[in-house]
N, CA, C and O atoms as CSV, one atom per row, in Angstrom:
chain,resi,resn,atom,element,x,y,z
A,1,UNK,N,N,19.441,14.964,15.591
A,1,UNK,CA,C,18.363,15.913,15.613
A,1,UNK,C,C,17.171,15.290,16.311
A,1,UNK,O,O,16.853,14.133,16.038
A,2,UNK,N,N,16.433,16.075,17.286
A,2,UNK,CA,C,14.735,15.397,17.464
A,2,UNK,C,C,14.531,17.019,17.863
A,2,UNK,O,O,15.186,18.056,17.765
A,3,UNK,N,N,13.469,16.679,18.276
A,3,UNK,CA,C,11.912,17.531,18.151
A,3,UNK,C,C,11.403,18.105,17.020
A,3,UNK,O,O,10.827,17.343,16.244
A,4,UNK,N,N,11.473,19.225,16.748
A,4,UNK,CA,C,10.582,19.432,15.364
A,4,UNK,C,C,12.266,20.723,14.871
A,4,UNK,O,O,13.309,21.088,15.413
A,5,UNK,N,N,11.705,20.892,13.869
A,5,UNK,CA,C,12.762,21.449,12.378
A,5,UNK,C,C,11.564,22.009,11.252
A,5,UNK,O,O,10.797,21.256,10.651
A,6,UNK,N,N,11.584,22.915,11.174
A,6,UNK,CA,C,11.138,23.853,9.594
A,6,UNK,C,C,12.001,24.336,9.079
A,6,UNK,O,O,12.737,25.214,9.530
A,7,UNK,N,N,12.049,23.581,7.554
A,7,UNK,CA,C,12.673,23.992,6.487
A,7,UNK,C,C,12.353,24.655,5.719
A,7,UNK,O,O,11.613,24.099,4.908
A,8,UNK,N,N,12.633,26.116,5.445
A,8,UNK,CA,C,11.708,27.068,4.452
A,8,UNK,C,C,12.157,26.462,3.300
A,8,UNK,O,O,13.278,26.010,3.065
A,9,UNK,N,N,10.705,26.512,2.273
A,9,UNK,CA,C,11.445,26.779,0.654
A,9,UNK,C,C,12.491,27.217,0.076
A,9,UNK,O,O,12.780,28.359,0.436
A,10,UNK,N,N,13.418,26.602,-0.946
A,10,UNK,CA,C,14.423,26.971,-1.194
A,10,UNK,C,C,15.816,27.041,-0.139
A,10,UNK,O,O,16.908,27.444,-0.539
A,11,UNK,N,N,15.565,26.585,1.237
A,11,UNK,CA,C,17.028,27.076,1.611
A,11,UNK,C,C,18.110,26.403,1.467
A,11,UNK,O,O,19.074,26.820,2.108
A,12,UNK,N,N,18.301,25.216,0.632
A,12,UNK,CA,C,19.378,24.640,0.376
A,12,UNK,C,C,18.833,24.523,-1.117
A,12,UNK,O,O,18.640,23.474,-1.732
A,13,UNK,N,N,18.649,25.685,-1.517
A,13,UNK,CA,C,18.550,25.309,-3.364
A,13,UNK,C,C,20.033,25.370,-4.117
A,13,UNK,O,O,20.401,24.549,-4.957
A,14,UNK,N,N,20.792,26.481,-3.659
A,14,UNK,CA,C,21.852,26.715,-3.833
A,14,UNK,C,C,22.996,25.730,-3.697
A,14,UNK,O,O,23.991,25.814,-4.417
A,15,UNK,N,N,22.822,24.643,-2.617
A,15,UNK,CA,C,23.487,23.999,-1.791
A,15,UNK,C,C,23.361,22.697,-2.797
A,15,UNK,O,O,22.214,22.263,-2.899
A,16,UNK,N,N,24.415,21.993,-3.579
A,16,UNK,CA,C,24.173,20.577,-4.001
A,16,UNK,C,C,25.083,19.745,-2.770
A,16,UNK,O,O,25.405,18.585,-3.027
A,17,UNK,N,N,25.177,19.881,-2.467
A,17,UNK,CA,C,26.204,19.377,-1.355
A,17,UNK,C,C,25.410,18.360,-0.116
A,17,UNK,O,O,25.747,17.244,0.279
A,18,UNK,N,N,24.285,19.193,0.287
A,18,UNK,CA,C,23.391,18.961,1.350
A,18,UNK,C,C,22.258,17.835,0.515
A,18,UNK,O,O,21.410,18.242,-0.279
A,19,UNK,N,N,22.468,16.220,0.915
A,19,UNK,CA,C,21.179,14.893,0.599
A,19,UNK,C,C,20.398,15.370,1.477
A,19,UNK,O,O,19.426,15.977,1.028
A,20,UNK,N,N,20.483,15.308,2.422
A,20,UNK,CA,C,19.291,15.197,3.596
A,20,UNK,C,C,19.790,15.723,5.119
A,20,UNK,O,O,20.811,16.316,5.468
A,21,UNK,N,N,18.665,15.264,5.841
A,21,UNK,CA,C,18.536,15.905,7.476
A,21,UNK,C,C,19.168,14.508,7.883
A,21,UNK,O,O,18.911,13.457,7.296
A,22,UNK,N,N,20.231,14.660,9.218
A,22,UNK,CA,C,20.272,13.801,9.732
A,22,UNK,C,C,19.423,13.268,10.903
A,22,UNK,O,O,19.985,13.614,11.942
A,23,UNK,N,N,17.999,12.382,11.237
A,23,UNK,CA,C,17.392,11.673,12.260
A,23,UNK,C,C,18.095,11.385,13.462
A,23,UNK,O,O,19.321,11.323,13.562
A,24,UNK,N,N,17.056,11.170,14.597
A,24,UNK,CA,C,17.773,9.869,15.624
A,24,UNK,C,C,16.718,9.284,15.698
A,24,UNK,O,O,16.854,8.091,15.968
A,25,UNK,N,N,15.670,9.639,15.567
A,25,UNK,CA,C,14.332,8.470,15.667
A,25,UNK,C,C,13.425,8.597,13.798
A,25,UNK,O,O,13.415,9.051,12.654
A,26,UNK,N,N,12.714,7.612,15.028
A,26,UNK,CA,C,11.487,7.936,13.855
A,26,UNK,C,C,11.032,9.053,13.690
A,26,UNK,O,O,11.278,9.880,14.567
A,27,UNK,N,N,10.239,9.449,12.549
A,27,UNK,CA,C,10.401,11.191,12.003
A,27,UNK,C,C,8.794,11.297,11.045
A,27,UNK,O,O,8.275,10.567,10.201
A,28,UNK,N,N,8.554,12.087,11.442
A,28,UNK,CA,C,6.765,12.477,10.274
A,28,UNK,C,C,7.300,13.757,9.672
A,28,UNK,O,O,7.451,14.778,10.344
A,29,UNK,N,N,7.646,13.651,8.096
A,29,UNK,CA,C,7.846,15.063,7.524
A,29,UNK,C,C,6.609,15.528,7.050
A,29,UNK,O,O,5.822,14.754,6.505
A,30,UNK,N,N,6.337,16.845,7.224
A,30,UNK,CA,C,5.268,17.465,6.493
A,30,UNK,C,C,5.702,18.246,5.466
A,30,UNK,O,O,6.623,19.013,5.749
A,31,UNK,N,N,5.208,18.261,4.131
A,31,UNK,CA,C,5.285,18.934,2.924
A,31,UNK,C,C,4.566,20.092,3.001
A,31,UNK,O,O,3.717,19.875,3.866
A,32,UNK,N,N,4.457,20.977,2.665
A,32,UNK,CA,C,3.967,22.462,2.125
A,32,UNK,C,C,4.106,22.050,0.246
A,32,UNK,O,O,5.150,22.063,-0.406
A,33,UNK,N,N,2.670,21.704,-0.275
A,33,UNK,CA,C,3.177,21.545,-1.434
A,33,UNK,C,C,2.597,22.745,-2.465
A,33,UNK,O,O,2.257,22.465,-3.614
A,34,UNK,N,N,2.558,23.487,-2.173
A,34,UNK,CA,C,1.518,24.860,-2.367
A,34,UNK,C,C,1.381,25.939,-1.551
A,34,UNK,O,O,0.745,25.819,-0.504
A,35,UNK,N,N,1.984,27.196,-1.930
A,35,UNK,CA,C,2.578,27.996,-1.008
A,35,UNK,C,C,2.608,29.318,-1.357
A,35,UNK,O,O,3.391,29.040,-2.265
A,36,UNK,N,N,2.479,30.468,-1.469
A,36,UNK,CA,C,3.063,31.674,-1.678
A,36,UNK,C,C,4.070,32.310,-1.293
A,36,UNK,O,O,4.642,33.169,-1.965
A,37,UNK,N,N,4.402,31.922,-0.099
A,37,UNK,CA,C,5.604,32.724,0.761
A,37,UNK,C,C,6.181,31.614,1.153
A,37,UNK,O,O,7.303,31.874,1.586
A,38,UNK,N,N,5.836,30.067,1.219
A,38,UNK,CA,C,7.276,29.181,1.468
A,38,UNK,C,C,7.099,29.113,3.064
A,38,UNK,O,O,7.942,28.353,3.539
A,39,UNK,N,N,6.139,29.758,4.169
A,39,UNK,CA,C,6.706,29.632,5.640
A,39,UNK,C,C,4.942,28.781,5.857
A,39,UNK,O,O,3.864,28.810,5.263
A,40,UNK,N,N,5.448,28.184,6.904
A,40,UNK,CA,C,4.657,27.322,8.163
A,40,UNK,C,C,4.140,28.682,9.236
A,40,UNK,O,O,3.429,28.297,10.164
A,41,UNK,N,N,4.388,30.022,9.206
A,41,UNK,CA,C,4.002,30.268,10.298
A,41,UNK,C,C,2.795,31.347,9.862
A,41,UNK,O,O,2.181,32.138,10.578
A,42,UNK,N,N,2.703,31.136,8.690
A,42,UNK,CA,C,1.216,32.150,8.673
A,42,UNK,C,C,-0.067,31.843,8.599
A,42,UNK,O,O,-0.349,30.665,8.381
A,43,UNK,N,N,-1.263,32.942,8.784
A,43,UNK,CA,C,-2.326,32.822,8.801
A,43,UNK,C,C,-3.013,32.236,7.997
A,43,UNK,O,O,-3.896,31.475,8.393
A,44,UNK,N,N,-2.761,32.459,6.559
A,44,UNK,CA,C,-3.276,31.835,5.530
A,44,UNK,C,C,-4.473,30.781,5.365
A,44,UNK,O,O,-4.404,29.557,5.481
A,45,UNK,N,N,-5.723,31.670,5.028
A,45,UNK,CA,C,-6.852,30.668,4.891
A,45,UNK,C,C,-6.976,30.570,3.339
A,45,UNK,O,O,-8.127,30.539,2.903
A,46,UNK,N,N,-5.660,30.504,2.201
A,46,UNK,CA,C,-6.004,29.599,1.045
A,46,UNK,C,C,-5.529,28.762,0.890
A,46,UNK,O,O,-4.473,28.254,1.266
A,47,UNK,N,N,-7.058,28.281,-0.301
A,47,UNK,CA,C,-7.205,27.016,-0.536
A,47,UNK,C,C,-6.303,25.970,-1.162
A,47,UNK,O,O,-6.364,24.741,-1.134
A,48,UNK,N,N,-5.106,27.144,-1.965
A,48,UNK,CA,C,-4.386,26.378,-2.733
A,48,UNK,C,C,-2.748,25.769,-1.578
A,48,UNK,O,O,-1.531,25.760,-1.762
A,49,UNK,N,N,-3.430,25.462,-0.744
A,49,UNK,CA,C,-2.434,24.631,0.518
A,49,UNK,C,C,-2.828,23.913,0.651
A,49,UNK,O,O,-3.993,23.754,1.015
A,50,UNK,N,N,-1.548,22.660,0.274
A,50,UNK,CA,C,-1.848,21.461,0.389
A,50,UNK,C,C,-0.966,20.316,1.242
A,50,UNK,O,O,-0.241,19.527,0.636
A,51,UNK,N,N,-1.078,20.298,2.533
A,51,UNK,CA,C,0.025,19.542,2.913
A,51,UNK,C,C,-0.180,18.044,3.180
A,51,UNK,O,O,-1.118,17.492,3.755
A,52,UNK,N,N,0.940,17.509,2.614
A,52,UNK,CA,C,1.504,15.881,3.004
A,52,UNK,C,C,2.062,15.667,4.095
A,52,UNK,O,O,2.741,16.584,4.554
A,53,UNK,N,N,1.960,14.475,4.804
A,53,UNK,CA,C,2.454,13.983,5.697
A,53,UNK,C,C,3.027,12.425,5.686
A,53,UNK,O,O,2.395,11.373,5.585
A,54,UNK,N,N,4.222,12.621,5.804
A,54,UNK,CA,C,4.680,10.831,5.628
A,54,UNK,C,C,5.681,10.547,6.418
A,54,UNK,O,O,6.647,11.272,6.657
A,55,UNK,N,N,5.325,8.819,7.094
A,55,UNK,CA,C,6.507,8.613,8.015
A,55,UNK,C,C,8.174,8.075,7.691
A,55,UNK,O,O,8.661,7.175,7.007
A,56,UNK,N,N,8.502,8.723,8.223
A,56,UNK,CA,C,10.371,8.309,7.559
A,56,UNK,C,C,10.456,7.103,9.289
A,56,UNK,O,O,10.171,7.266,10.476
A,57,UNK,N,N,10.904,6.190,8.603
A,57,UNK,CA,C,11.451,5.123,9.810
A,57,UNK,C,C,12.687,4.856,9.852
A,57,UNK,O,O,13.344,4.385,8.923
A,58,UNK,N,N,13.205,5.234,11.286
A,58,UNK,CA,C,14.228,5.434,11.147
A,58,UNK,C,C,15.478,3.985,10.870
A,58,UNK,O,O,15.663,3.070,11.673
A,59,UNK,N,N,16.191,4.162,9.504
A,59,UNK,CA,C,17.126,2.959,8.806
A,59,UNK,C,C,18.294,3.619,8.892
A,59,UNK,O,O,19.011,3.449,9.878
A,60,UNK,N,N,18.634,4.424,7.924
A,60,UNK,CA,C,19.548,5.146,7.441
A,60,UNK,C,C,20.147,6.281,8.393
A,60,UNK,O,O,21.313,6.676,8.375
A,61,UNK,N,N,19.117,6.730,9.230
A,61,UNK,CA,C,19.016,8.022,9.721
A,61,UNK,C,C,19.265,8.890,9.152
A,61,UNK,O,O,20.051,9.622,9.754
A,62,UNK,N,N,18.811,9.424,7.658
A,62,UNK,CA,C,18.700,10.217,6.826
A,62,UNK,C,C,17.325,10.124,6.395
A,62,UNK,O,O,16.650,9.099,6.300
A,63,UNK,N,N,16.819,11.913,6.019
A,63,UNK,CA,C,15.340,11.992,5.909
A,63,UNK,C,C,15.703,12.700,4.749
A,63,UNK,O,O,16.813,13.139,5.050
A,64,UNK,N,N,15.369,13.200,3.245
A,64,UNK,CA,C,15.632,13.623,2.031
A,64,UNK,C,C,15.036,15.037,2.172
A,64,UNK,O,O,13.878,15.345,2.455
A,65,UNK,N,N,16.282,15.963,1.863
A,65,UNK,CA,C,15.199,17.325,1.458
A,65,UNK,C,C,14.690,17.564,0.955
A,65,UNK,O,O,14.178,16.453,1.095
A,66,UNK,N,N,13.706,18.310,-0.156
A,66,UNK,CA,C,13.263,18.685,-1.283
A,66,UNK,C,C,13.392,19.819,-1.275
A,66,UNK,O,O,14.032,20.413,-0.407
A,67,UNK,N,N,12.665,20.501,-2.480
A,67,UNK,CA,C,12.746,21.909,-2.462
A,67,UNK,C,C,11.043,22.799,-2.131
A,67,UNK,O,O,10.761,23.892,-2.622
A,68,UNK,N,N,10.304,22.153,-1.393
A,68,UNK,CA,C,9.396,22.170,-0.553
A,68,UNK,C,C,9.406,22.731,0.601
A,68,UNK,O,O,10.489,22.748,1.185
A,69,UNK,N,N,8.290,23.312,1.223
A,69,UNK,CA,C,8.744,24.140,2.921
A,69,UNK,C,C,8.662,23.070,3.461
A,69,UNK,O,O,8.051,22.323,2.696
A,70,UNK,N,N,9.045,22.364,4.719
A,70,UNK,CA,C,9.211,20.607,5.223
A,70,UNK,C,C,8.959,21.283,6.635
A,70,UNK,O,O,9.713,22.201,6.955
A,71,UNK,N,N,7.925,20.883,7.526
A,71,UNK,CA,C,8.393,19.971,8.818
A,71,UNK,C,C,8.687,19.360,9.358
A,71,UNK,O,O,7.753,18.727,9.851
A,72,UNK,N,N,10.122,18.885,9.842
A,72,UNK,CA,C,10.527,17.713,10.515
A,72,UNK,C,C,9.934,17.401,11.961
A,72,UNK,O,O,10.315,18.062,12.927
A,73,UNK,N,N,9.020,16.409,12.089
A,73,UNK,CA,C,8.848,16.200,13.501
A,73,UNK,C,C,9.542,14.911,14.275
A,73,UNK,O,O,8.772,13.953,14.347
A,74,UNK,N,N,10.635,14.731,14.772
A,74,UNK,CA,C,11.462,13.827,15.087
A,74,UNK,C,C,11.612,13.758,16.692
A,74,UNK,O,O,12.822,13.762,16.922
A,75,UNK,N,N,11.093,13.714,17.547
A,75,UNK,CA,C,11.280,13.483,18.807
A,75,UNK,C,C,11.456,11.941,18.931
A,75,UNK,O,O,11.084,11.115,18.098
A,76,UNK,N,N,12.107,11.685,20.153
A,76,UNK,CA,C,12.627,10.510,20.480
A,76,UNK,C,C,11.329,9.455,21.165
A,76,UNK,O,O,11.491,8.247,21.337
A,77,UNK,N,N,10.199,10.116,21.456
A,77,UNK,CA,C,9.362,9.400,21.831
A,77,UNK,C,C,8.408,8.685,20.594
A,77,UNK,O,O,7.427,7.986,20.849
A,78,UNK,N,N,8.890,8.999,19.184
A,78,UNK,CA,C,8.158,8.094,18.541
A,78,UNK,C,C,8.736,7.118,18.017
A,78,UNK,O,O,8.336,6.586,16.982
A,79,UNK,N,N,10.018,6.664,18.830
A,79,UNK,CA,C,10.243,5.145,18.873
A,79,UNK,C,C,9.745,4.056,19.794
A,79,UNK,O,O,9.905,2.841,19.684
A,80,UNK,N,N,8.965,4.896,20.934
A,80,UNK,CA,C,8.039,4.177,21.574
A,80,UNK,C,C,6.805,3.731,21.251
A,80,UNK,O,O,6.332,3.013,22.132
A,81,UNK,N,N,5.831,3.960,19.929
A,81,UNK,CA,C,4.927,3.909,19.071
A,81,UNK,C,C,4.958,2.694,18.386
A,81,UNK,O,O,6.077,2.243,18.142
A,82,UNK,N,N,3.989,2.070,18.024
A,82,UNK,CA,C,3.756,0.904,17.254
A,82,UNK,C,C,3.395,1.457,15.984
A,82,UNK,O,O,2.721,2.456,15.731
A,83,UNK,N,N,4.049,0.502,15.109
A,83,UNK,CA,C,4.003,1.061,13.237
A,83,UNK,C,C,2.398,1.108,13.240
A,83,UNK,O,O,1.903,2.028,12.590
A,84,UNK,N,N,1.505,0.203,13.911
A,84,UNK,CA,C,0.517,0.559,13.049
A,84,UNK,C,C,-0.331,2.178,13.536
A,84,UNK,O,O,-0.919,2.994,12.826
A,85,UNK,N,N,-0.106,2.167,14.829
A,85,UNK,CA,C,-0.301,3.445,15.276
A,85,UNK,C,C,0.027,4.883,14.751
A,85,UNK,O,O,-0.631,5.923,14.752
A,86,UNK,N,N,1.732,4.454,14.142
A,86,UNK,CA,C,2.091,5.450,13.684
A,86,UNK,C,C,1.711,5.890,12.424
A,86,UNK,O,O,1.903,7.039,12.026
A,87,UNK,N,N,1.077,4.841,11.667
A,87,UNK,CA,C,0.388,4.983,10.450
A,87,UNK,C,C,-1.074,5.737,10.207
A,87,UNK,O,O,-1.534,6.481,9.341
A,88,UNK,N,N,-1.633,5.039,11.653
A,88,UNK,CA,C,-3.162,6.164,12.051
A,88,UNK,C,C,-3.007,7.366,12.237
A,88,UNK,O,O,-3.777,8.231,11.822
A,89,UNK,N,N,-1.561,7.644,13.159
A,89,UNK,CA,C,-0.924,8.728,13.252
A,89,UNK,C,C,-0.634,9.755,12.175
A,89,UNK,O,O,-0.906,10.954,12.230
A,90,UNK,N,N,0.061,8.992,11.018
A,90,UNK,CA,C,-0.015,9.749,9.778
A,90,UNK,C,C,-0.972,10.139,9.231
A,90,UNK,O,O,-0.801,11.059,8.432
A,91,UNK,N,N,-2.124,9.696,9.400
A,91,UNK,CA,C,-2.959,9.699,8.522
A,91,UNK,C,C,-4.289,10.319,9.065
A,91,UNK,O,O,-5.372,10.178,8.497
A,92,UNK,N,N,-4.053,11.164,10.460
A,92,UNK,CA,C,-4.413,12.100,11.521
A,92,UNK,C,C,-4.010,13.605,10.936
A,92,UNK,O,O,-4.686,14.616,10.747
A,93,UNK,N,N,-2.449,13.263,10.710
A,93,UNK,CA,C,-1.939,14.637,10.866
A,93,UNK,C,C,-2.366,15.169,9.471
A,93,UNK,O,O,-2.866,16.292,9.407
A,94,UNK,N,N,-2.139,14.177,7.983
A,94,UNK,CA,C,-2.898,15.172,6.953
A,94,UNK,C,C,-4.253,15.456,6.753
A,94,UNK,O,O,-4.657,16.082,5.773
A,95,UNK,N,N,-5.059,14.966,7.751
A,95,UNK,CA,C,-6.573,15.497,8.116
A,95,UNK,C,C,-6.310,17.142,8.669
A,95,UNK,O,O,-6.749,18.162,8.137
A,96,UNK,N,N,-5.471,17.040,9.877
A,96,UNK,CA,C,-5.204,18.328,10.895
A,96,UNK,C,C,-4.779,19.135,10.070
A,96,UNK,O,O,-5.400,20.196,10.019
A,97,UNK,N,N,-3.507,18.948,9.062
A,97,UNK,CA,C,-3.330,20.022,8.458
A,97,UNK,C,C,-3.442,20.420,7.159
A,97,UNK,O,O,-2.650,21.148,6.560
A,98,UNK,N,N,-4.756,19.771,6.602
A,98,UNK,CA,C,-5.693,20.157,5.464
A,98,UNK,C,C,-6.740,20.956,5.989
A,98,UNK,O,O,-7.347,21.872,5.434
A,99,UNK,N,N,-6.930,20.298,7.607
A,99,UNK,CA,C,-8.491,21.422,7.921
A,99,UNK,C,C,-8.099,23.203,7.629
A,99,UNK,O,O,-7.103,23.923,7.697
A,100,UNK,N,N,-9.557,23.341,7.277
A,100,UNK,CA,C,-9.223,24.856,6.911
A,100,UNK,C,C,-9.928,25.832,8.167
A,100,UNK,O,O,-9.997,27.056,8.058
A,101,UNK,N,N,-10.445,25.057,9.395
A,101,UNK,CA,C,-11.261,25.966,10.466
A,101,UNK,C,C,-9.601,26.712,11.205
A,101,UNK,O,O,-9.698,27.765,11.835
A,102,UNK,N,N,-8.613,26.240,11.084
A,102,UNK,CA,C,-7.726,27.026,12.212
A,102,UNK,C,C,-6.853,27.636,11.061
A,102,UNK,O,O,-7.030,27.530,9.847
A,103,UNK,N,N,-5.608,28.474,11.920
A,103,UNK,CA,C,-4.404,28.711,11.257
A,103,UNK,C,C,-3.360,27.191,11.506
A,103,UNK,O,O,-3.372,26.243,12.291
A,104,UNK,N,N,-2.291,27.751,10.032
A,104,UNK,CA,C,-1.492,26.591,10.524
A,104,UNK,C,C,-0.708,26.309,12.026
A,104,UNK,O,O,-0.539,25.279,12.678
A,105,UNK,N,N,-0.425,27.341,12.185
A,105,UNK,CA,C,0.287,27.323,13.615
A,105,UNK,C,C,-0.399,26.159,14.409
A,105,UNK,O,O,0.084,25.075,14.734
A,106,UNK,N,N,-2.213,26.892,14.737
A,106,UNK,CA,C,-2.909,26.531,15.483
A,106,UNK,C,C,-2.679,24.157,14.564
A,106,UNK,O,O,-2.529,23.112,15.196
A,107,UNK,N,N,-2.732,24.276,13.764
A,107,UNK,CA,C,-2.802,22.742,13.257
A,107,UNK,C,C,-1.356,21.786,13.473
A,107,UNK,O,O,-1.197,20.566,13.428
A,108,UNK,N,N,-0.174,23.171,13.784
A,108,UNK,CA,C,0.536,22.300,14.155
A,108,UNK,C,C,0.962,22.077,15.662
A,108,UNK,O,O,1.804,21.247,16.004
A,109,UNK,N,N,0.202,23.010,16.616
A,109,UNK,CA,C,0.160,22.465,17.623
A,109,UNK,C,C,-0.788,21.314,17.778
A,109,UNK,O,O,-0.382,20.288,18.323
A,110,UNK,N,N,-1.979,21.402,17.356
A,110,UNK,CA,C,-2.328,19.922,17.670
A,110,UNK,C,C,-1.543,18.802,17.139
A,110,UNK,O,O,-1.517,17.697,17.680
A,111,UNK,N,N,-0.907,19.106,16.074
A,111,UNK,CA,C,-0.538,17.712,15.616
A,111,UNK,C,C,0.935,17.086,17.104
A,111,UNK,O,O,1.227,15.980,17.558
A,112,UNK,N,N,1.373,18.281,17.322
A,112,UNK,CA,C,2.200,18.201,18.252
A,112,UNK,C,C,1.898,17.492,19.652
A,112,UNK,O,O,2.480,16.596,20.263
A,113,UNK,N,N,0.468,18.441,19.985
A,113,UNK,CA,C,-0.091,17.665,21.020
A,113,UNK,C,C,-0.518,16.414,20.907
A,113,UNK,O,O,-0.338,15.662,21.864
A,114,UNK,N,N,-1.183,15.920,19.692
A,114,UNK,CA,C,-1.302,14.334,19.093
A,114,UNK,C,C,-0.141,13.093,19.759
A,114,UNK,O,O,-0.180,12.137,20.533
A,115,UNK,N,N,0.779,13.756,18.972
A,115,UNK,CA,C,1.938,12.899,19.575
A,115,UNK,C,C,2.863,12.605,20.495
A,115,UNK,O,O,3.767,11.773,20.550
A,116,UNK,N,N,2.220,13.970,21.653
A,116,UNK,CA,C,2.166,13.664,23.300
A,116,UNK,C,C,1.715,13.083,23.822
A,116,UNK,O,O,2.037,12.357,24.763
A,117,UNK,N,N,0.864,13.273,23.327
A,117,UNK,CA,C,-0.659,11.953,24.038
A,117,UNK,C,C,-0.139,10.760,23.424
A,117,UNK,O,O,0.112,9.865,24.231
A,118,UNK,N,N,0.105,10.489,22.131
A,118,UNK,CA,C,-0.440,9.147,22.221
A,118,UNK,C,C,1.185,8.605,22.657
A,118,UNK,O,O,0.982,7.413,22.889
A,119,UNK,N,N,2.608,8.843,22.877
A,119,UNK,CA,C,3.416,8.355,23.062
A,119,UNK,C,C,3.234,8.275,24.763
A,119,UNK,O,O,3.660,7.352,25.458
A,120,UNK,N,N,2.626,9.261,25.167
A,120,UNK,CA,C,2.703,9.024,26.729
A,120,UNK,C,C,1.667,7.637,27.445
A,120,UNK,O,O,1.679,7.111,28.558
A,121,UNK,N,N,0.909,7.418,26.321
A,121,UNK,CA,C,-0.312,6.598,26.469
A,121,UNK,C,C,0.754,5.266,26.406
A,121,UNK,O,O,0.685,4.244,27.088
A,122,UNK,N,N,1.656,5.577,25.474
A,122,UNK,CA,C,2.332,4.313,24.847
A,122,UNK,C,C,3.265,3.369,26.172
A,122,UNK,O,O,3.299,2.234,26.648
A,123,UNK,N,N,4.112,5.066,26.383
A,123,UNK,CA,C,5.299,4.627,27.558
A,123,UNK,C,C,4.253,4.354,29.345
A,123,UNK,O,O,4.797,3.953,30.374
A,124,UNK,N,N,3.090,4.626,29.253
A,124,UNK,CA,C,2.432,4.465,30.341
A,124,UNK,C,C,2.001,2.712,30.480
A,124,UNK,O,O,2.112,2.075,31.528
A,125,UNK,N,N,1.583,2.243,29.386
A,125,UNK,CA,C,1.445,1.162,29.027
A,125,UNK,C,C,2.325,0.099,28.952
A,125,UNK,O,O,1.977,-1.020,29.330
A,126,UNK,N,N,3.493,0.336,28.479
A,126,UNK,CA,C,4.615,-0.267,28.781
A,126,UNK,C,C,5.195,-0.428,30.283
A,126,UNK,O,O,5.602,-1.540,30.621
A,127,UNK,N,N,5.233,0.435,31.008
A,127,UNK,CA,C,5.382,0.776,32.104
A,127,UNK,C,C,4.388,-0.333,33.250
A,127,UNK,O,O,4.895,-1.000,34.152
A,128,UNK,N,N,3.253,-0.301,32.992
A,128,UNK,CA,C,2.111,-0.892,33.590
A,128,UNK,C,C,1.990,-2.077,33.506
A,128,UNK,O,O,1.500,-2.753,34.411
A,129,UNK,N,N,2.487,-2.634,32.210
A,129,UNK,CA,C,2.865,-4.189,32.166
A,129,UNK,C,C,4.446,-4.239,33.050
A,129,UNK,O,O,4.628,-5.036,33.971
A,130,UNK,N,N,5.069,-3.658,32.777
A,130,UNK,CA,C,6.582,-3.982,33.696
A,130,UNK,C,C,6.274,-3.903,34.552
A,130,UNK,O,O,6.694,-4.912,35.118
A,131,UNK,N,N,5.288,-2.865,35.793
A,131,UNK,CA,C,4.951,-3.500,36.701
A,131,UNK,C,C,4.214,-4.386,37.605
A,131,UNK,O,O,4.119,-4.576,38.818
A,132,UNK,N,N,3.604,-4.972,36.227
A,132,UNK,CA,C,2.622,-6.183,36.595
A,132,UNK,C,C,2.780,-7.285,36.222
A,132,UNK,O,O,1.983,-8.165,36.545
């Protein structure tokens, strides 16, 4: 799996069968831990939304479901990232998607765009020493 994955609430409640998502990289899940309807794609300006963000590194290549709405953001470019970056990184995205000025949509494109930038910053850099 990479790029991004939303898991609505409940859809493997039924399912004991299903541990987890299978990874290929490093991975930032976002929690929905407070919800009415369980989806990432609405307008919703209440307060009682609360989302987490934490980095899964990729070992196992297994990321754990819960019974939480989840964003998986797993693209292959955040194995080009330095842990400590990716930690500022984390700790970016539950700022972005606690703010209450946008919709979520609008918070998860930035967080998306976040981690364009800074991986392209990353592989540009790498790049610039290899050719120097």
């Amino acid at each position: 799996m990479g790029g991004v994955v939303t898991i609505v609430k409940g859809a493997f409640e039924e399912c004991n069968l299903l541990e987890g998502v299978t990874i290929s990289s490093n991975a930032f899940v976002v929690e929905l831990e407070v919800d009415s309807d369980g989806d990432f794609e609405g307008d919703s300006d209440s307060d009682s939304e609360v989302f987490t963000c934490r980095l899964v590194i990729l070992d196992d290549g297994i990321t754990a479901l819960s019974n939480a709405t989840q964003m998986i953001i797993s693209p292959e470019r955040l194995n080009y990232i330095s842990l400590p970056d990716l930690l500022e990184i984390e700790n970016t995205i539950n700022t972005i998607m606690n703010g209450n000025e946008r919709t979520t949509r609008e918070n998860i494109e930035r967080v998306l765009a976040l981690i364009k930038s800074r991986a392209l910053f990353e592989a540009s850099t790498i790049l610039e020493l290899a050719l120097w």
